[in-house]
N, CA, C and O atoms as a printed pandas DataFrame, in Angstrom:
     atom_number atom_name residue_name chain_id  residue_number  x_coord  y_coord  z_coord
0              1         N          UNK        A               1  158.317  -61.799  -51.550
1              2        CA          UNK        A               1  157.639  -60.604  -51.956
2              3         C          UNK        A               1  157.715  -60.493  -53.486
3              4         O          UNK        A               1  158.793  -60.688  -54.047
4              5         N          UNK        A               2  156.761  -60.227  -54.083
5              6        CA          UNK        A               2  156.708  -60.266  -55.761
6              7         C          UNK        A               2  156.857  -58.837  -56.178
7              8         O          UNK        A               2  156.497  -57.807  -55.609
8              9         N          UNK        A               3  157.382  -59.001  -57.139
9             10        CA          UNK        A               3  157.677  -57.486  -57.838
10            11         C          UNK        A               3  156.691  -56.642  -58.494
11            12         O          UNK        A               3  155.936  -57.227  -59.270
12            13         N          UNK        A               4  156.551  -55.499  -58.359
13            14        CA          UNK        A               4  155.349  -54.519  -58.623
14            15         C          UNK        A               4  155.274  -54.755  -60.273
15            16         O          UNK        A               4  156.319  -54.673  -60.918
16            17         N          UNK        A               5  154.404  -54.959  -60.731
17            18        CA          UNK        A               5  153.756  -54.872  -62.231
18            19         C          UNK        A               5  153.993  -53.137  -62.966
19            20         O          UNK        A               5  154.101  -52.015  -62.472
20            21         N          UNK        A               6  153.994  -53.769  -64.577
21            22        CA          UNK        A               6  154.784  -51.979  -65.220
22            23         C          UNK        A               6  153.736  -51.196  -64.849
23            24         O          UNK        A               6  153.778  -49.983  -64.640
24            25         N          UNK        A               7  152.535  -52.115  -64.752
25            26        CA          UNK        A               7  151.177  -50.621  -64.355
26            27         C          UNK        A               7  151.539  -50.275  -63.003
27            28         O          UNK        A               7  151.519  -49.091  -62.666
28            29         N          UNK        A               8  151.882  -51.224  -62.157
29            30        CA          UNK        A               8  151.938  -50.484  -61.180
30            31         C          UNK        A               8  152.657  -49.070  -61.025
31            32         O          UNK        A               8  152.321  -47.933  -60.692
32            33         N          UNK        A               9  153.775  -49.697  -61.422
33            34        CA          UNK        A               9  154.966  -48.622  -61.467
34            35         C          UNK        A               9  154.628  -47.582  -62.164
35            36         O          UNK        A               9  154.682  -46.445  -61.694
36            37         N          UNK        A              10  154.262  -47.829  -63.296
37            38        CA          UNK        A              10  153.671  -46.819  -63.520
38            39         C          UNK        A              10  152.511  -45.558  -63.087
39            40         O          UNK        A              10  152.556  -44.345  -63.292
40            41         N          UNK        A              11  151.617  -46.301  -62.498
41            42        CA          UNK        A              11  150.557  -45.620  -61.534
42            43         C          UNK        A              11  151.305  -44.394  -60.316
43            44         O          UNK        A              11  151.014  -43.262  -59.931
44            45         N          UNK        A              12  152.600  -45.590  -59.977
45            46        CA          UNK        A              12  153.252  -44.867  -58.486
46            47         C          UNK        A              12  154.145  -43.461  -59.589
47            48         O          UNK        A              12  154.470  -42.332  -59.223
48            49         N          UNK        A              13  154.229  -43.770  -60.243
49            50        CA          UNK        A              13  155.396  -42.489  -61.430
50            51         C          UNK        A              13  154.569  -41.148  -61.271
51            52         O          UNK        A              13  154.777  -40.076  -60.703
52            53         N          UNK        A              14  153.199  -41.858  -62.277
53            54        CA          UNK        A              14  152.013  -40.652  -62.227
54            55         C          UNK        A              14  151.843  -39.931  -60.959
55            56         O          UNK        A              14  151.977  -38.709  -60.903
56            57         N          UNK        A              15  151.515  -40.752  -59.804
57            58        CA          UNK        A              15  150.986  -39.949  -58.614
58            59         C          UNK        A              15  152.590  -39.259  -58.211
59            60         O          UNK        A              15  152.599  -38.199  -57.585
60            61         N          UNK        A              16  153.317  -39.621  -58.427
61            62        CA          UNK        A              16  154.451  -38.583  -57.871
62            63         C          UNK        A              16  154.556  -37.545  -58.569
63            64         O          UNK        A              16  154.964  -36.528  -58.007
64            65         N          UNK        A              17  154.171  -37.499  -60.194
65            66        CA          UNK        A              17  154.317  -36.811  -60.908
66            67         C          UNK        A              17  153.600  -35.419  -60.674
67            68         O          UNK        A              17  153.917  -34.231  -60.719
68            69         N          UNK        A              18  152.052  -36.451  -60.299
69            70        CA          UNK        A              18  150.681  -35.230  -60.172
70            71         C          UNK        A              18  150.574  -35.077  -58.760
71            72         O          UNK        A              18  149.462  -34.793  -58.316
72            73         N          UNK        A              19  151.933  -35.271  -57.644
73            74        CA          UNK        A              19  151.984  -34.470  -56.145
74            75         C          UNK        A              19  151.809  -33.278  -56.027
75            76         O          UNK        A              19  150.974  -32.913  -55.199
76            77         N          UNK        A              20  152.491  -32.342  -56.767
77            78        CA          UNK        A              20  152.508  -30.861  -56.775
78            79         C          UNK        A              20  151.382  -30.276  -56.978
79            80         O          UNK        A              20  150.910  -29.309  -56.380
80            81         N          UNK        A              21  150.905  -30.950  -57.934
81            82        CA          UNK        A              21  149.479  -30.153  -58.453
82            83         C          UNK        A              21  148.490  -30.445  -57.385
83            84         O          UNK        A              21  147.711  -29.556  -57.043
84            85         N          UNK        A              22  148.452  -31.798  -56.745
85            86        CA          UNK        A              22  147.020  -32.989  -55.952
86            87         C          UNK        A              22  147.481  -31.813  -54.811
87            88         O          UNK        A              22  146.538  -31.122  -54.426
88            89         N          UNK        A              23  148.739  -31.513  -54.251
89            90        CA          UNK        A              23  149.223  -30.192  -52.969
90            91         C          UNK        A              23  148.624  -29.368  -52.707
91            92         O          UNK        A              23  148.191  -29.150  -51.575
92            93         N          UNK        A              24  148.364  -28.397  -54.125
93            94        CA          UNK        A              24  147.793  -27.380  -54.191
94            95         C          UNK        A              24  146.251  -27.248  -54.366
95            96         O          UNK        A              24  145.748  -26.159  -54.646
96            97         N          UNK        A              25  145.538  -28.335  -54.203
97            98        CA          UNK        A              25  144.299  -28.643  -54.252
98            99         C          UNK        A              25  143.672  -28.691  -52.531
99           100         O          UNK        A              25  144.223  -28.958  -51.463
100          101         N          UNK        A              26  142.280  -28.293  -52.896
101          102        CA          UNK        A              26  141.565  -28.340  -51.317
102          103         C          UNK        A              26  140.597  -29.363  -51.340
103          104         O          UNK        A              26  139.804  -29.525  -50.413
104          105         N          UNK        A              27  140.634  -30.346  -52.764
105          106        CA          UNK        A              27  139.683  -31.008  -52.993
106          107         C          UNK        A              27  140.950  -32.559  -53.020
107          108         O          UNK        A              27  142.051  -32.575  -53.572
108          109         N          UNK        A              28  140.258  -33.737  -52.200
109          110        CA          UNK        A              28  141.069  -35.024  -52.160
110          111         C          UNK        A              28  141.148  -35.700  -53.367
111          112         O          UNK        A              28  140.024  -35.801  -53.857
112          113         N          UNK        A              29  141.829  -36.097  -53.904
113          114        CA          UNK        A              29  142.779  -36.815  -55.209
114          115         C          UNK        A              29  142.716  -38.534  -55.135
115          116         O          UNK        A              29  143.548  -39.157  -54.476
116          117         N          UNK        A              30  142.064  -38.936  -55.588
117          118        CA          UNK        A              30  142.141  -40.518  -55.188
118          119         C          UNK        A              30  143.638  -40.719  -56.261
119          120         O          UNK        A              30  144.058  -39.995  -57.163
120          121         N          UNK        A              31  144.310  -42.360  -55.544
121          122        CA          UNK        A              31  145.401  -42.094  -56.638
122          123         C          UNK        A              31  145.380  -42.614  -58.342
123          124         O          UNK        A              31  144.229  -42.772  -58.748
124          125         N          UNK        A              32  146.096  -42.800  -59.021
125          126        CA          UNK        A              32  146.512  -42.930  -60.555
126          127         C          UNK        A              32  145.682  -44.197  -60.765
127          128         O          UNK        A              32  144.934  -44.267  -61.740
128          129         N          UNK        A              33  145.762  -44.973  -60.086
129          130        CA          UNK        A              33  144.979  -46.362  -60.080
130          131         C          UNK        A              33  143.476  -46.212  -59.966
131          132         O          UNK        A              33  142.886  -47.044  -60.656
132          133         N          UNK        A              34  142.829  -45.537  -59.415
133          134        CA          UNK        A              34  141.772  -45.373  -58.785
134          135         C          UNK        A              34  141.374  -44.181  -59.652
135          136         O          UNK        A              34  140.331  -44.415  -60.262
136          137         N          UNK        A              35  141.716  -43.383  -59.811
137          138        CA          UNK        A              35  141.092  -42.816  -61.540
138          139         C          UNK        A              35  141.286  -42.955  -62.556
139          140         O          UNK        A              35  140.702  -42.198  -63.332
140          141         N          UNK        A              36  142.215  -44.002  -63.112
141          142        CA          UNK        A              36  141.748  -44.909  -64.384
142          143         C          UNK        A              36  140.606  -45.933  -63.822
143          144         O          UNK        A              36  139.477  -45.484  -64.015
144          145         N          UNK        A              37  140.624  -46.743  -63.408
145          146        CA          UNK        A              37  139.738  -47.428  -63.024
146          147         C          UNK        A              37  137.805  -46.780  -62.541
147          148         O          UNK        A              37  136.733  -47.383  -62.488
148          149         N          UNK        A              38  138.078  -45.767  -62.362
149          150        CA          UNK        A              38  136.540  -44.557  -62.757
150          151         C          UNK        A              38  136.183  -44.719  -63.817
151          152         O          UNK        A              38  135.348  -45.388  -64.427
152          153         N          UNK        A              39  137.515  -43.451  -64.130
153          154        CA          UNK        A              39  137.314  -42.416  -64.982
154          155         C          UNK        A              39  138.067  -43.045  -66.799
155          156         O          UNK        A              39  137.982  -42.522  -67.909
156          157         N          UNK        A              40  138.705  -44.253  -66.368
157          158        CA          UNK        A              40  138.870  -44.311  -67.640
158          159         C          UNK        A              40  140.657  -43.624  -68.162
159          160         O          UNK        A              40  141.314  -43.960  -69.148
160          161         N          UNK        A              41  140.957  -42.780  -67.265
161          162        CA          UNK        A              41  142.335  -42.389  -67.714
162          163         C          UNK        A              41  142.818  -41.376  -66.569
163          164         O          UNK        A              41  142.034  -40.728  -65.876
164          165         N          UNK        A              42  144.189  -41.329  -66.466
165          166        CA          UNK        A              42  144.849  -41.193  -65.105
166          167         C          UNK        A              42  144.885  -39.391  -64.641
167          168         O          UNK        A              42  145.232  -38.993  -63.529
168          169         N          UNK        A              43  144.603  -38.827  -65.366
169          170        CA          UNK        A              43  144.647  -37.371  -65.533
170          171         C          UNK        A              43  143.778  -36.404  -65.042
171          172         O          UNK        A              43  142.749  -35.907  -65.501
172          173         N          UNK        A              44  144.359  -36.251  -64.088
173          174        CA          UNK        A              44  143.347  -35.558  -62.520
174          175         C          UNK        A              44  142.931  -34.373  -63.126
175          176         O          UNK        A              44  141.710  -34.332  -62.968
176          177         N          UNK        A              45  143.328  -33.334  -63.770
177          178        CA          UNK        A              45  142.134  -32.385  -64.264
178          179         C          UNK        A              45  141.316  -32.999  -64.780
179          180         O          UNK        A              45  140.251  -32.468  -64.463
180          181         N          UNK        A              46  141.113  -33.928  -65.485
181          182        CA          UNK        A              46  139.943  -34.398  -66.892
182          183         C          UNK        A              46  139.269  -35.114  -65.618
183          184         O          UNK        A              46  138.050  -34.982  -65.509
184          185         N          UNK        A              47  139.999  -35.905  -64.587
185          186        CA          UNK        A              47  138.885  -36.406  -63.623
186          187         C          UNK        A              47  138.045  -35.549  -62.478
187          188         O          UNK        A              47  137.107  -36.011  -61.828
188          189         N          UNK        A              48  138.587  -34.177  -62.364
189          190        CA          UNK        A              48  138.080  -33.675  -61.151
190          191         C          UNK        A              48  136.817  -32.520  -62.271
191          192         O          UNK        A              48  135.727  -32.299  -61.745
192          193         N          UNK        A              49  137.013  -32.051  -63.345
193          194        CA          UNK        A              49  136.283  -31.528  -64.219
194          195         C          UNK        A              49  134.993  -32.269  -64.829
195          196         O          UNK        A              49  134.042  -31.719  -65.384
196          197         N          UNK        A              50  135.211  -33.884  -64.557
197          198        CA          UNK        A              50  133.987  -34.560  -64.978
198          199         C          UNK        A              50  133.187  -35.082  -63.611
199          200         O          UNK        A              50  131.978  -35.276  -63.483
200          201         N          UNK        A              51  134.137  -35.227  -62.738
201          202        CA          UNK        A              51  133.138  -35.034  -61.411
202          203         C          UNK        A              51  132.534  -33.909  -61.115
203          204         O          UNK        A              51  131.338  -34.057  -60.863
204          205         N          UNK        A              52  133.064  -32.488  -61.037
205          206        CA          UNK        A              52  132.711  -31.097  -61.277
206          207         C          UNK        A              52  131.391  -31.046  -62.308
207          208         O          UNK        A              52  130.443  -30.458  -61.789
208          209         N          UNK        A              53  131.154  -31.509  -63.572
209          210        CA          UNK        A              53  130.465  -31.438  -64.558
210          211         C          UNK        A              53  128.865  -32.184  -63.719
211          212         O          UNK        A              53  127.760  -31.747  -63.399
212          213         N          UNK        A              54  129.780  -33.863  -63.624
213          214        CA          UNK        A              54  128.327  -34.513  -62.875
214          215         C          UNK        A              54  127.783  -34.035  -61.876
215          216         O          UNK        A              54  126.574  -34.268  -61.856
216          217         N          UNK        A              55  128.350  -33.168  -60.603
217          218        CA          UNK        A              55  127.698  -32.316  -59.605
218          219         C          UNK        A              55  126.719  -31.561  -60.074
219          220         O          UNK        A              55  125.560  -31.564  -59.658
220          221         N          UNK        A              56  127.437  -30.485  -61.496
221          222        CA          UNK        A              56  126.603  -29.484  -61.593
222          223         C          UNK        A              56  125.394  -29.936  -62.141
223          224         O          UNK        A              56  124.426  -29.179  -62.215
224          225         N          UNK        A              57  125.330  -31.816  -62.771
225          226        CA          UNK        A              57  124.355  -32.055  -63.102
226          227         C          UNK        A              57  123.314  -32.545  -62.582
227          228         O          UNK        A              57  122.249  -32.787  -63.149
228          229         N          UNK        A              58  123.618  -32.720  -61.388
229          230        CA          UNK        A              58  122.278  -33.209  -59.892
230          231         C          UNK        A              58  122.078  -32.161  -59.803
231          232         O          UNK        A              58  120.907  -31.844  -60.011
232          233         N          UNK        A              59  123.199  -30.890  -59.408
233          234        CA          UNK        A              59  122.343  -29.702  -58.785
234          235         C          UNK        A              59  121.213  -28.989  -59.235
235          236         O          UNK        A              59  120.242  -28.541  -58.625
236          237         N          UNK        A              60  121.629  -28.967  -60.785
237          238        CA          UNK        A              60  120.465  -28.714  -61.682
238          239         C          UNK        A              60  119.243  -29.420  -61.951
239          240         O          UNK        A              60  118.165  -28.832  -62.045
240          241         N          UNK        A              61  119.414  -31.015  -62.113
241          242        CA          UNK        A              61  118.479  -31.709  -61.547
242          243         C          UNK        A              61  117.434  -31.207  -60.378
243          244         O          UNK        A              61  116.210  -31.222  -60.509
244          245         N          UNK        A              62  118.164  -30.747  -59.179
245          246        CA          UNK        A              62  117.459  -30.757  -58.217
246          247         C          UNK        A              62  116.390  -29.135  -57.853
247          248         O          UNK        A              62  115.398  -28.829  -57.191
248          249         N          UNK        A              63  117.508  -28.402  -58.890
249          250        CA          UNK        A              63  116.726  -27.035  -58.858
250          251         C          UNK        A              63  115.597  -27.573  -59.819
251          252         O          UNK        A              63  114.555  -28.031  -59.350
252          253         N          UNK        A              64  115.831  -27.504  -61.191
253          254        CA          UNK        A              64  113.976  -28.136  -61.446
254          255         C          UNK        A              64  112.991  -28.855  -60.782
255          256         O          UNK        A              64  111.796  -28.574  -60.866
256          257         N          UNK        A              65  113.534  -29.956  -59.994
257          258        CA          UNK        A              65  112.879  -30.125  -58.870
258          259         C          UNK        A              65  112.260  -29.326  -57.783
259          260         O          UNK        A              65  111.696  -29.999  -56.920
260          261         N          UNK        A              66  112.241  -27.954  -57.628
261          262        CA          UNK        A              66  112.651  -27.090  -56.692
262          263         C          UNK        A              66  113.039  -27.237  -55.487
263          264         O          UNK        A              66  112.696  -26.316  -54.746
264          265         N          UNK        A              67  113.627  -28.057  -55.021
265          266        CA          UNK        A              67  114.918  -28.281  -54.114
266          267         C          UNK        A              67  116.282  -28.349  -54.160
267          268         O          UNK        A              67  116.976  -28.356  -55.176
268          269         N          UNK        A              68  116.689  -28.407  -52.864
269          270        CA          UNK        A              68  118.311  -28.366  -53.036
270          271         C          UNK        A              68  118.979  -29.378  -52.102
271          272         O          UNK        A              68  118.333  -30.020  -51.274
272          273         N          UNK        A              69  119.995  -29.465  -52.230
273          274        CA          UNK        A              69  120.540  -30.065  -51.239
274          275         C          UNK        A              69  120.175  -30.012  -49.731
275          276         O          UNK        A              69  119.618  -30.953  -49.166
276          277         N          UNK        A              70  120.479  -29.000  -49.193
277          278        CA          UNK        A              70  120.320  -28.551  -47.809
278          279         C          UNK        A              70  118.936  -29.421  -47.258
279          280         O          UNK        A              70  118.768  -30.182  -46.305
280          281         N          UNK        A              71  117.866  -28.818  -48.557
281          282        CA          UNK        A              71  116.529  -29.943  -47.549
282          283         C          UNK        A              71  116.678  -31.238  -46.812
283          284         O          UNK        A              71  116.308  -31.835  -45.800
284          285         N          UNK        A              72  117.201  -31.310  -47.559
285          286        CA          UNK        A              72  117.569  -33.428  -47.302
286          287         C          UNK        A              72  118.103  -33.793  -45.704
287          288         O          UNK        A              72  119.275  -33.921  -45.352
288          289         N          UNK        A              73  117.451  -33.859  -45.253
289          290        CA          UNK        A              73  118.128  -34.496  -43.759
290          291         C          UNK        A              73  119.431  -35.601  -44.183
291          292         O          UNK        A              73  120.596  -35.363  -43.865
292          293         N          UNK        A              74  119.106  -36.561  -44.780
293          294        CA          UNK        A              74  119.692  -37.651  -45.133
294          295         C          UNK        A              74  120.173  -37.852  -46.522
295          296         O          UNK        A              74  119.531  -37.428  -47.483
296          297         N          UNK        A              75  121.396  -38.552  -46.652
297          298        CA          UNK        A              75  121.524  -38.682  -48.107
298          299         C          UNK        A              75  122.201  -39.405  -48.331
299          300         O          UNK        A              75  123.308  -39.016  -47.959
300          301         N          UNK        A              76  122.268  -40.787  -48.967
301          302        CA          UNK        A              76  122.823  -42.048  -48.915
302          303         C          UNK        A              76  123.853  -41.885  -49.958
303          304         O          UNK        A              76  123.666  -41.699  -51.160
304          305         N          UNK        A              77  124.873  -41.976  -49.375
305          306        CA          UNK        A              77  126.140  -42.625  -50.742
306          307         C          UNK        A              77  126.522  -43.590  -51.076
307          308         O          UNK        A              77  127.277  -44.244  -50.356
308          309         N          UNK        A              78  126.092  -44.048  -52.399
309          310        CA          UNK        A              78  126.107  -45.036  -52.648
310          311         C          UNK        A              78  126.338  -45.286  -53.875
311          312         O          UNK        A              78  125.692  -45.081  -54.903
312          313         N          UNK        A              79  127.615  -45.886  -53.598
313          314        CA          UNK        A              79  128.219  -46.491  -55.126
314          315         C          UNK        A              79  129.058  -44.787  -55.464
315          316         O          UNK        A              79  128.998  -44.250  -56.570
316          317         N          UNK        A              80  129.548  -44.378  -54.659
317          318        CA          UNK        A              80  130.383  -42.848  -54.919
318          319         C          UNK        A              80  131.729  -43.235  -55.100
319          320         O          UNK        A              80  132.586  -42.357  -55.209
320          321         N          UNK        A              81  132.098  -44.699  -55.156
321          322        CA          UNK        A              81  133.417  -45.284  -55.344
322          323         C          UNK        A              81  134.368  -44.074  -54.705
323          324         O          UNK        A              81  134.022  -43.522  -53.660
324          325         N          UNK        A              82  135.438  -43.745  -55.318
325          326        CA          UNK        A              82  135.976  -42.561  -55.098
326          327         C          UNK        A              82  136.063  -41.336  -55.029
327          328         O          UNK        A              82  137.032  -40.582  -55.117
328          329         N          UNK        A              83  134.679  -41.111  -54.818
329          330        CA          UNK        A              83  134.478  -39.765  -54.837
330          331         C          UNK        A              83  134.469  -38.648  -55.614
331          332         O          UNK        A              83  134.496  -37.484  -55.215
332          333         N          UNK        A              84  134.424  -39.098  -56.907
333          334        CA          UNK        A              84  134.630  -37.921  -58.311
334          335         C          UNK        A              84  133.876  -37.330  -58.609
335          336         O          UNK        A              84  134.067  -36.675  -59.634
336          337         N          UNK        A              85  132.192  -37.165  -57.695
337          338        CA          UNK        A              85  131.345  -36.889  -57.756
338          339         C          UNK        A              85  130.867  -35.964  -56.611
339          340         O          UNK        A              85  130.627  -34.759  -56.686
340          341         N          UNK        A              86  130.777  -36.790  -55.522
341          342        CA          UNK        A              86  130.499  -36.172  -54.330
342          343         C          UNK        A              86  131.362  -34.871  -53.665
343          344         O          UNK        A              86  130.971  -34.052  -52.832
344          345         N          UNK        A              87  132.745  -34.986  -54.372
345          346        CA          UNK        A              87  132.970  -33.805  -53.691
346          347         C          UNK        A              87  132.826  -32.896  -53.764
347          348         O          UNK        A              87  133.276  -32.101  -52.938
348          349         N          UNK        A              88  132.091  -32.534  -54.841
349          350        CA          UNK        A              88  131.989  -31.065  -55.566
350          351         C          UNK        A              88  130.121  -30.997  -55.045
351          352         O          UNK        A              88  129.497  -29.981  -55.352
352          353         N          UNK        A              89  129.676  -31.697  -54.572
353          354        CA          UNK        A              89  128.256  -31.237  -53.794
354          355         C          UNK        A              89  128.111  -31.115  -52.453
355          356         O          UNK        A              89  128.276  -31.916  -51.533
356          357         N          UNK        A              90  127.730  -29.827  -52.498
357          358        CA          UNK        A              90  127.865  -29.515  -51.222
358          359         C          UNK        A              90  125.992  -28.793  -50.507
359          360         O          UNK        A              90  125.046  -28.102  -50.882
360          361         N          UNK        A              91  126.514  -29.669  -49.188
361          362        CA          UNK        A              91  124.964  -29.431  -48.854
362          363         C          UNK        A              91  124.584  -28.546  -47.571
363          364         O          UNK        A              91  123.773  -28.630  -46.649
364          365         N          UNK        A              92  125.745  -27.513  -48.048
365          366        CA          UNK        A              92  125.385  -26.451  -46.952
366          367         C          UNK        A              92  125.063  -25.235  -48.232
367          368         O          UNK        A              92  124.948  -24.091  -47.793
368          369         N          UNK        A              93  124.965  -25.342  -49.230
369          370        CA          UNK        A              93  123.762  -24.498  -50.070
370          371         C          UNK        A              93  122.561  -24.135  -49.630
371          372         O          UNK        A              93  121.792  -23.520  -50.369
């Protein structure tokens, strides 16, 4: 068995670190690894605020469109990697 790498360890530090906070959330947390690898850096407010940001920017998209979510029978996800996006749209609007 090979020994975990300093990123790793490090990654596992962060997510223990950011348990308390990811707890008190109703929204799912991918871990430390998986939002640097997005988002570029490990820090779950700055990642759930720029998924938050990109939502509000389809939704708005879609109101100039004059539609919304809800119309859509169907809606393909694709390429939503971890979800930093999708969770904040919701299609019971």
């Amino acid at each position: 068995m090979s020994q975990p790498t300093l990123r790793e360890i490090l990654y596992r530090y962060i997510d223990w670190c950011d348990q308390r906070y990811i707890n008190q959330m109703t929204r799912s947390v991918p871990p430390a690894s998986l939002r640097f690898r997005v988002h570029g850096d490990v820090d779950v407010r700055s990642f759930l605020e720029t998924g938050n940001r990109c939502g509000q920017d389809i939704n708005e998209a879609l109101v100039r469109a004059r539609t919304d979510m809800s119309s859509f029978r169907n809606i393909l996800d694709f390429g939503c990697g971890c979800r930093r996006t999708i969770i904040w749209l919701d299609a019971s609007r």
